[in-house]
C-alpha positions as CSV (number, residue, x, y, z in Angstrom):
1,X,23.0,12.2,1.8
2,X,22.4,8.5,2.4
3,X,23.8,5.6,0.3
4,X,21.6,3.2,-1.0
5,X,21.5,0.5,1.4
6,X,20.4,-2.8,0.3
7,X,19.0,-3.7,3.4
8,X,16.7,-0.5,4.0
9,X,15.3,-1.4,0.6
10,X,14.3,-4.4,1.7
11,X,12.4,-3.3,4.6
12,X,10.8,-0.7,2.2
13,X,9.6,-3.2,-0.1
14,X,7.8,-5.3,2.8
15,X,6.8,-2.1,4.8
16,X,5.0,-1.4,0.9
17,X,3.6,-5.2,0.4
18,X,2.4,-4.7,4.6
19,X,0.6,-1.7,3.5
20,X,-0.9,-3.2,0.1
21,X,-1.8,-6.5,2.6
22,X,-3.5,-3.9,4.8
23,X,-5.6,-1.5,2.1
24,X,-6.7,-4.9,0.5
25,X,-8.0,-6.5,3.6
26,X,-9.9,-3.5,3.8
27,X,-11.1,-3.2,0.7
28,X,-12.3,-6.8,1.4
29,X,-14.0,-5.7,4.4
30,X,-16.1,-3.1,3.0
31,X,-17.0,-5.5,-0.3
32,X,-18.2,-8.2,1.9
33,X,-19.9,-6.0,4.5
34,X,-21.9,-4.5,1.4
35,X,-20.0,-1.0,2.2
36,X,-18.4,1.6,4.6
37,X,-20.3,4.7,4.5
38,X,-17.9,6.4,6.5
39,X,-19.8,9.6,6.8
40,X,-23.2,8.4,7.3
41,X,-22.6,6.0,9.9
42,X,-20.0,8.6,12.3
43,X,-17.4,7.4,14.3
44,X,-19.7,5.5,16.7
45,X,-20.7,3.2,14.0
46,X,-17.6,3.4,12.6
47,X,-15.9,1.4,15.6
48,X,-18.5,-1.1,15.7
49,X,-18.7,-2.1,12.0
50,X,-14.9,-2.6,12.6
51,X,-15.0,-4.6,16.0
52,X,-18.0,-6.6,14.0
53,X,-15.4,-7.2,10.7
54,X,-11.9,-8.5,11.6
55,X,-10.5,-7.9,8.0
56,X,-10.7,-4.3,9.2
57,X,-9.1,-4.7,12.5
58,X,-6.1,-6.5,11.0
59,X,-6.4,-4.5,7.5
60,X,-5.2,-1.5,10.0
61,X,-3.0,-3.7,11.8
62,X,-0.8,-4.5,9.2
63,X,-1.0,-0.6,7.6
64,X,-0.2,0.7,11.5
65,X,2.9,-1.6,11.5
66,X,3.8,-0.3,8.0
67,X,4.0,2.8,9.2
68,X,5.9,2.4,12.4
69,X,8.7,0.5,10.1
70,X,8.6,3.0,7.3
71,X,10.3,5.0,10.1
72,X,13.6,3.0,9.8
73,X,13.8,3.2,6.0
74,X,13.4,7.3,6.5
75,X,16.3,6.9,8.2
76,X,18.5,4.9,5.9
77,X,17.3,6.5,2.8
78,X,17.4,9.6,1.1
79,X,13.6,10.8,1.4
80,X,13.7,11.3,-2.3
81,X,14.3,7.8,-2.8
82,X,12.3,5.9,0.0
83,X,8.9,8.2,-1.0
84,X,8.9,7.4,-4.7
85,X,9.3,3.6,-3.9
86,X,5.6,3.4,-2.4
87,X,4.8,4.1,-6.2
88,X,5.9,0.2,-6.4
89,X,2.4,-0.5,-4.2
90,X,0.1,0.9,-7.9
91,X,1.7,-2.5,-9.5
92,X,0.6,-4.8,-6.9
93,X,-2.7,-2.6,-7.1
94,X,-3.2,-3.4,-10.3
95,X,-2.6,-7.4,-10.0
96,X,-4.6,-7.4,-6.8
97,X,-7.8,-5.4,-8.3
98,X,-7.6,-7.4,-11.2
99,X,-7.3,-11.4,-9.5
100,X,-8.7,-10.5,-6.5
101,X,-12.0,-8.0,-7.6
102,X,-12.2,-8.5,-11.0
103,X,-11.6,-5.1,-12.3
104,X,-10.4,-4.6,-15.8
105,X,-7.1,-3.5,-16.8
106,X,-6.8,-1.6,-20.3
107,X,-3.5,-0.3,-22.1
108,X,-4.1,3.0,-20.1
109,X,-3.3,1.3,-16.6
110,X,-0.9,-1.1,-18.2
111,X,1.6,1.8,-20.1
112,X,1.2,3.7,-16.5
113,X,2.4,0.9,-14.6
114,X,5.4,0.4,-16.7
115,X,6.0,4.6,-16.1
116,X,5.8,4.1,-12.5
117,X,8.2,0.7,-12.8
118,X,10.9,2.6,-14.9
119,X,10.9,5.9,-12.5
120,X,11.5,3.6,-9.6
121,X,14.0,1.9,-11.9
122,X,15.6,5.7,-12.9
123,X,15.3,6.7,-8.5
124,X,16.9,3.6,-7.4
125,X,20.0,3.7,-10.2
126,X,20.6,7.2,-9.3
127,X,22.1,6.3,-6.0
């Protein structure tokens, strides 16, 4: 069993903001380019809608380097710990949908947010 080390957390919490960077570039992508229809289009026109939007390129950039760093804090953390702490990403989710797409946010999402905030909380004390 791992300690909780301060500076694993850390990279977890950027390796989390990367990814949330990456899935909204993305999510800009496919707004702007009037959609992704993924399954319509096949993998041909998959790879040139990206090549043709570079919010997709780099979207997957910065989720592909998330991943590659998630690797350290797998091995500084208990997996118990560092897996629950992607949770975090649903509360920049919820900022980020509402300033950045205009989605609404009702008590629903709100009290659900502050579960997901205290179980981190709970996780993170445990250690």
């Amino acid at each position: 069993m791992h300690k909780m080390n301060i500076q694993a957390l850390g990279l977890a919490l950027f390796c989390i903001l990367l990814a949330v960077v990456g899935q909204t570039l993305m999510k800009l992508a496919i707004v702007r380019s009037g959609g992704m229809p993924v399954l319509e289009i096949g993998l041909g026109g998959l790879v040139s809608k990206c090549l043709q939007v570079p919010y997709i390129l780099v979207g997957f950039g910065a989720y592909g380097v998330s991943a590659v760093l998630w690797l350290e804090v797998l091995s500084e953390l208990d997996f118990s710990v560092a897996f629950p702490l992607v949770s975090v990403s649903y509360v920049l989710a919820l900022f980020i949908g509402r300033y950045l797409f205009d989605e609404s946010i009702n008590f629903s999402r709100i009290l659900g947010v502050l579960l997901i905030c205290s179980g981190v909380f709970f996780i993170i004390k445990s250690q």
